[in-house]
C-alpha angles and dihedrals in degrees: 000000000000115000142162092243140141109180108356088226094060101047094103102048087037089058108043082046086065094036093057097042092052090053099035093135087068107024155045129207125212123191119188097074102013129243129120113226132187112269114278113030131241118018106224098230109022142090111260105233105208122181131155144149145153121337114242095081112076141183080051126099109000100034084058089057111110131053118355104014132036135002092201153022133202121196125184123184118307109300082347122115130248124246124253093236085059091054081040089049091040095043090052088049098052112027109118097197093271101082146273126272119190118202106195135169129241106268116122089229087048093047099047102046084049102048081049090052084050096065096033098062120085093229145079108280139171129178132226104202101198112205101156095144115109103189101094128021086214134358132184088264090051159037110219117347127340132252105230126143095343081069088079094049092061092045091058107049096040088049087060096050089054095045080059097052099256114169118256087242091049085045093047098053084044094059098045087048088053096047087049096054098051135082136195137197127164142185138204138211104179130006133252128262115229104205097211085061096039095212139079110283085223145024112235123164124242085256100039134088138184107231108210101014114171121236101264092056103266116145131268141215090295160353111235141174111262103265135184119301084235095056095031089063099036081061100049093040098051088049089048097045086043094063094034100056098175127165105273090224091071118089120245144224113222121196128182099190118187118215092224107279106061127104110253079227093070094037094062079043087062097048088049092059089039092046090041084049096048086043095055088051090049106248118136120227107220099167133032139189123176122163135097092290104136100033132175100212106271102337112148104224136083136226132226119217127166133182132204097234119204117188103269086052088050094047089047086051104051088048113121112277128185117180133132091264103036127034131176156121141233 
């Protein structure tokens, strides 16, 4: 294993250190216990938008954290949950008076230390659970699907409605519409490291892959032989439009998301086979990501989410954001 590590057991706190002192003019770091918040604190006004889950997967949460998207992160160890007195910490830091909405993503751990943090607070609270991807039904990590790169697109749009001033009740509906709207696959073409274990978390031949891994490395519906872009992507965006199953007439979101170890330059290559496919099936392709946002340490793979847009969700989208990880204007 090579990594950039000093002690195996500080490479958490060591890292959002850094994290938070590149990015000091956004953000604050706490560490005991730990959550990085947007400088400042508590908007007076406005629902306090909380996620979290295990590190590994940066840019999310903490690199969503700012304008536009979210008050608060909390990481727990990699592919580890945080803690509910962390969510309790984070929630006291950032409410602005107006209540607090988790956004967490399906993993039982994740789920249930949430769901604690949520009684234990003293504020209004509500809770979005993601679970957008369509490879597996249940994992050892979930019940039901799992909440993998969809899980930014909600962020971001919710985190519009609330800079806005939405209610938490009007936050909350929207959530769950956006969630519901929006579909995940990956694939993988080599496994992640965990640092802490010092070896690959799984075994996977130079020409295999594991279509629809999750993104901590659990397997997926299959292991298959490399093929083609072209008929890597036809298979994970059948499966995805599938499940979907949205009026063609509505315009859609399409994010090529990379798991840490794969070549911006692939991954633009994926989004043109998966654009030329939605195109073929008539649907039109109003919004794009691509870029390493939902990782998977250093995994070598990509996913493939898109979401049926209707105007309010465009417009949300489109609303100023300014984060570590995006960054725009009207």
């Amino acid at each position: 294993m090579k990594k950039f590590v000093n002690e195996i057991e500080n490479v958490l706190q060591e890292s959002l250190q850094g994290f938070c002192n590149a990015h000091s003019e956004l953000l604050e770091y706490q560490n005991d216990p730990c959550f990085v918040f947007r400088k400042g604190g508590g908007l007076q006004g406005k629902v306090a938008l909380i996620s979290g889950g295990g590190s590994g997967h940066e840019p999310l949460h903490a690199g969503l954290v700012g304008q536009g998207m979210l008050h608060a992160a909390c990481p727990g160890e990699i592919f580890t949950s945080p803690t509910p007195d962390q969510m309790e910490a984070a929630a006291l830091k950032v409410d602005g008076g107006e209540g607090v909405l988790f956004i967490v993503k399906n993993y039982s751990g994740d789920v249930m230390n949430f769901e604690m943090a949520s009684e234990m607070i003293n504020c209004p609270n509500k809770t979005i659970i993601t679970n957008d991807d369509v490879a597996v039904e249940d994992s050892s990590f979930t019940t039901g699907r799992r909440g993998v790169a969809g899980t930014l697109i909600v962020e971001k749009i919710v985190g519009a409605a609330s800079e806005e001033g939405s209610n938490l009740e009007s936050c909350y509906k929207l959530g769950v519409e956006v969630n519901s709207r929006t579909r995940s696959m990956g694939v993988a073409l080599t496994s992640c490291t965990v640092p802490a274990v010092g070896k690959p978390t799984f075994d996977i031949g130079n020409t295999e892959m594991e279509m629809g891994v999750g993104i901590h490395g659990e397997p997926g519906r299959k292991r298959v032989s490399i093929e083609s872009a072209n008929s890597i992507a036809e298979e994970m965006t059948n499966t995805v439009m599938e499940d979907l199953n949205s009026d063609p007439k509505d315009p859609v979101l399409l994010f090529i998301n990379g798991f840490g170890a794969t070549p911006i330059m692939e991954l633009y290559l994926m989004y043109n086979c998966v654009h030329k496919l939605l195109t073929q099936k008539g649907y039109r392709v109003l919004r794009s990501l691509v870029g390493n946002y939902v990782t998977s340490l250093d995994m070598n793979g990509c996913s493939i989410t898109v979401s049926s847009l209707n105007t309010e969700m465009i417009r949300l989208w489109d609303a100023p954001v300014n984060t570590a990880a995006l960054r725009w204007k009207c």
